[in-house]
C-alpha positions as CSV (number, residue, x, y, z in Angstrom):
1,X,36.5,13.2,20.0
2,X,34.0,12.8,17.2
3,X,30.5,12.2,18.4
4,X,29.0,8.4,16.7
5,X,25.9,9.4,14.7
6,X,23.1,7.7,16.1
7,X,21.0,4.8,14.2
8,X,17.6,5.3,13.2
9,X,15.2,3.2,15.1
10,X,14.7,0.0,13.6
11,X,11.4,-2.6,13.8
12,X,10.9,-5.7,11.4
13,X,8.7,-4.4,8.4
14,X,5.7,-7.4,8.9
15,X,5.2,-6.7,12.6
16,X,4.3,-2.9,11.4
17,X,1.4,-4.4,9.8
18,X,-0.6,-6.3,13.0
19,X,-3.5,-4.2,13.0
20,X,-4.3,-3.2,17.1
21,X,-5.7,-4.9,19.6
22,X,-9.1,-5.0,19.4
23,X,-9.2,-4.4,15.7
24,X,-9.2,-6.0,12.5
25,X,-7.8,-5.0,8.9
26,X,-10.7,-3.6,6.6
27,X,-8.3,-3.3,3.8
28,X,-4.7,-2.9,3.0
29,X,-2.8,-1.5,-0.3
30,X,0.8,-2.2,-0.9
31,X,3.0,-0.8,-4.1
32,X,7.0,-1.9,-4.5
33,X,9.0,-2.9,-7.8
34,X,9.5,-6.3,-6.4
35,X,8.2,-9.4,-3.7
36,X,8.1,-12.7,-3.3
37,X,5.6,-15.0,-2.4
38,X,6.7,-15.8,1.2
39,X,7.2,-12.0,2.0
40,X,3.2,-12.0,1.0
41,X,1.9,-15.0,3.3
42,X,4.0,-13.8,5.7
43,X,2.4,-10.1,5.7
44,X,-1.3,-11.6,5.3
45,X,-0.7,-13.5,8.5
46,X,0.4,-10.5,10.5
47,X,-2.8,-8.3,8.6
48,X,-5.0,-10.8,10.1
49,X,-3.6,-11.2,13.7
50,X,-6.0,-9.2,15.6
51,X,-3.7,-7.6,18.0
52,X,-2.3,-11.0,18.9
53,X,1.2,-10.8,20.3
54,X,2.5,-13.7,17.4
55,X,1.3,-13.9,13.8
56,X,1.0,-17.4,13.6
57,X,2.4,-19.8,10.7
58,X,0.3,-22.7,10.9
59,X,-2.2,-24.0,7.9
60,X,-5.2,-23.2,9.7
61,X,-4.1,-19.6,10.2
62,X,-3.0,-19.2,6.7
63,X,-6.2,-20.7,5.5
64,X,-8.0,-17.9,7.6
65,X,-6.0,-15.1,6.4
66,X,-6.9,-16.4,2.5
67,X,-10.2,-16.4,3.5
68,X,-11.0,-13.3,5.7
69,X,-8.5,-10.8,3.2
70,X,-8.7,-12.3,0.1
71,X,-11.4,-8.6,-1.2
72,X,-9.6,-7.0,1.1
73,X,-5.9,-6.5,0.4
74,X,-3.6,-6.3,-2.7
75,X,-0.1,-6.0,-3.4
76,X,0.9,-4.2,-6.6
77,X,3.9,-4.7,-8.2
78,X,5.5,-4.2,-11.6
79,X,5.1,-6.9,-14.1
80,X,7.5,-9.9,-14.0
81,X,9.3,-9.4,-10.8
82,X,7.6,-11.7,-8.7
83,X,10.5,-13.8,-7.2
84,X,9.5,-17.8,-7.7
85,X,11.8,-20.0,-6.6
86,X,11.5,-23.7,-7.7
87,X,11.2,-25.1,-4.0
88,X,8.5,-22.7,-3.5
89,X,5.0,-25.0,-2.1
90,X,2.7,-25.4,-4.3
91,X,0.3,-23.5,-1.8
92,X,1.8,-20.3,-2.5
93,X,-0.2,-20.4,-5.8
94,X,-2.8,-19.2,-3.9
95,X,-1.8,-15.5,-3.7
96,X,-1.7,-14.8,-7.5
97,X,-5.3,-13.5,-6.2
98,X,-3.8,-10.6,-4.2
99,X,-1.4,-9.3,-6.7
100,X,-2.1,-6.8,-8.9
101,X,1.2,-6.3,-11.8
102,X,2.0,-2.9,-13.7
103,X,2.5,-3.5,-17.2
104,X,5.2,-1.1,-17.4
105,X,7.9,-1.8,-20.2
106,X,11.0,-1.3,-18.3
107,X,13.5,0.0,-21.1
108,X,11.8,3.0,-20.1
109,X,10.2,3.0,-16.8
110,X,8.8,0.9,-14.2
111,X,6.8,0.9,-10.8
112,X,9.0,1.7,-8.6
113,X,6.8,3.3,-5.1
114,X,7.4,1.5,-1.7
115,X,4.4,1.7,0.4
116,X,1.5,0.6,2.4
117,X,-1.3,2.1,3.3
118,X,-3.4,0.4,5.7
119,X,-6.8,0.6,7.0
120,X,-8.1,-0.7,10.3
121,X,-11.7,-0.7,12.2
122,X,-12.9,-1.8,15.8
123,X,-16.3,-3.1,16.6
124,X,-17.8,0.0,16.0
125,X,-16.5,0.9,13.1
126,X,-14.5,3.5,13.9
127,X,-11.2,3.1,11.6
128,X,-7.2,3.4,12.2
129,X,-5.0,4.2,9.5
130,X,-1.1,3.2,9.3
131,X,0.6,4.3,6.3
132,X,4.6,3.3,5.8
133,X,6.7,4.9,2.7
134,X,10.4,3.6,2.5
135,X,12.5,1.5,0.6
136,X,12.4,-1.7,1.0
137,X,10.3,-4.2,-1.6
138,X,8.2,-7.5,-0.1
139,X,11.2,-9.2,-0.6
140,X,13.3,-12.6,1.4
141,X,16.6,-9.9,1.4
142,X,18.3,-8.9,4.7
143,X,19.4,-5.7,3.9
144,X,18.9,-2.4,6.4
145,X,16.1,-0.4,5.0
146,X,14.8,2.9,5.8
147,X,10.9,3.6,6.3
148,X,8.9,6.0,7.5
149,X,5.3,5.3,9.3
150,X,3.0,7.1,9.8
151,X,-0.8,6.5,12.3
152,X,-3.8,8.3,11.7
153,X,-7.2,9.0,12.9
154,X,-9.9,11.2,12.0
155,X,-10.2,12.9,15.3
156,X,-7.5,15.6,16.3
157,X,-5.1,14.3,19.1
158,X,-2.1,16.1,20.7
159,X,1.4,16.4,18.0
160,X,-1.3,15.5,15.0
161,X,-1.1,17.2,11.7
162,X,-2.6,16.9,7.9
163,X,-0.6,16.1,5.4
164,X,-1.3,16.8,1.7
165,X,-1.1,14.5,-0.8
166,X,-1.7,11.1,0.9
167,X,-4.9,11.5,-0.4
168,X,-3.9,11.1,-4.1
169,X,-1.6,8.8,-2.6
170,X,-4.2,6.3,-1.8
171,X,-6.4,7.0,-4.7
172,X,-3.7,5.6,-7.0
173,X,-3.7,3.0,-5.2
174,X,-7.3,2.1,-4.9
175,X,-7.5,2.4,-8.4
176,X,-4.6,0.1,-9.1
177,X,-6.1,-2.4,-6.7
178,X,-9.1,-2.4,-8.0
179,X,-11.2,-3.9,-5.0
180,X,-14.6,-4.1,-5.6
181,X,-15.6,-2.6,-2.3
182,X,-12.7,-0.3,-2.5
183,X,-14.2,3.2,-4.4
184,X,-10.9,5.7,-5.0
185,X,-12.7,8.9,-4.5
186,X,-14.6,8.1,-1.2
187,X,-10.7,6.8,0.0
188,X,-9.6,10.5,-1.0
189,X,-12.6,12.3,0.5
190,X,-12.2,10.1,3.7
191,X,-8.2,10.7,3.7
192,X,-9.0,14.3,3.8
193,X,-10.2,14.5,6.8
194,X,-7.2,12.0,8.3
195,X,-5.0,13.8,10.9
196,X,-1.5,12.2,11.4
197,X,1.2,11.5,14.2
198,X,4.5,11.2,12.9
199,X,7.8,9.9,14.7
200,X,9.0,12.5,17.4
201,X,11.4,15.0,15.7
202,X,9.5,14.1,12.4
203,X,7.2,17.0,10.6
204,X,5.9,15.6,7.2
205,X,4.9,18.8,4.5
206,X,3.5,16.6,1.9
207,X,3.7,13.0,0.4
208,X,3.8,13.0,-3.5
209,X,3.9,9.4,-5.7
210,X,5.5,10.3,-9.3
211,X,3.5,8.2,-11.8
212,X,4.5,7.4,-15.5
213,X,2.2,10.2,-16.3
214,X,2.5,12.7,-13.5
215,X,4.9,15.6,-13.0
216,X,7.7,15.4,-10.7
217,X,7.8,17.9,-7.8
218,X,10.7,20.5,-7.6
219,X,14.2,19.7,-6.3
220,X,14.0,21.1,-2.4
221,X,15.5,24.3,-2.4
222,X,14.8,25.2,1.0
223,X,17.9,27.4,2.4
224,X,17.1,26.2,6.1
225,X,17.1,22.5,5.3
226,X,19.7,20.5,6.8
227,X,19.8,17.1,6.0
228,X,18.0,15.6,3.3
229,X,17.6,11.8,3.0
230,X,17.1,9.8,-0.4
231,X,15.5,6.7,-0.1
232,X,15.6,4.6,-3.8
């Protein structure tokens, strides 16, 4: 009898993004082709739940999510494919501040990367990092989608590795983003030095985001691969 593969592990995307208890979001970068403006409250609510066990949805919460992350996070996404619906509220105006839109002409390319890369701190300033890649854009749709996270610190723990290229990773980003308090090459130095635990079964070589301008890394070639999985 044929063996049933078995699923990957699922988790709803926005509860990925609570920062843990007993810390808060110092900033937060996110890239994908596409969102909409309900998929953004809803992920600033969850940024700025401090550990809570619910995100909240009320006004004042919302309010204090505007307020608290407003220098603080960004959502970049390619030019003219924010999704506004005409019953959208007139509140949603609000997070035009947060987005960030690549003027890419897309009869020949666009901005296409999935990620987030998230930075959190305690009360003594020592910082977590949370970084998911996959393929689903800050959209309302219901489809499965495949992602990959990742937690890091800079101290070593047990199962921890480095993993090249996340630093580039975020310093495209950063610069992107454009926060003021945000510099790109401090990120990279700071990545460096990040160690990272990845899901059990899971060893990460390197992470690599293809730009307009950059140059695509070779096919895998690797004669003791065994699966490979494509994520678009």
């Amino acid at each position: 009898m044929k063996k049933t593969p078995e699923d990957f592990p699922g988790q709803a995307f926005l509860e990925l993004l609570r920062p843990p208890k007993l810390t808060r979001t110092r900033f937060a970068l996110f890239a994908a082709y596409s969102a909409d403006p309900i998929v953004l409250g809803g992920a600033l609510l969850n940024l700025h739940a401090r550990g809570r066990d619910n995100a909240g949805g009320n006004k004042a919460d919302f309010a204090g999510a505007i307020e608290t992350l407003r220098h603080r996070v960004r959502f970049i996404v390619q030019r003219g494919r924010i999704h506004r619906g005409s019953k959208l509220p007139r509140i949603a105006a609000v997070l035009d501040q947060f987005v960030v839109e690549i003027p890419y002409r897309e009869r020949s390319n666009s901005w296409h990367p999935k990620a987030a890369l998230i930075c959190y701190e305690d009360e003594k300033s020592y910082r977590f990092w949370r970084l998911w890649i996959g393929s689903r854009n800050l959209t309302t749709s219901r489809d499965l989608d495949l992602g990959l996270m990742l937690d890091g610190e800079s101290r070593r723990r047990r199962g921890s590795q480095a993993i090249s290229g996340i630093d580039a990773l975020g310093t495209a980003l950063a610069r992107e983003a454009g926060l003021a308090d945000l510099n790109p090459d401090d990120l990279a130095a700071e990545l460096e030095t990040v160690r990272w635990m990845a899901p059990e079964g899971i060893h990460v070589d390197s992470i690599d985001l293809w730009t307009r301008d950059g140059e695509p890394v070779p096919p895998l070639d690797r004669p003791k691969c065994r699966k490979i999985v494509v994520l678009n």
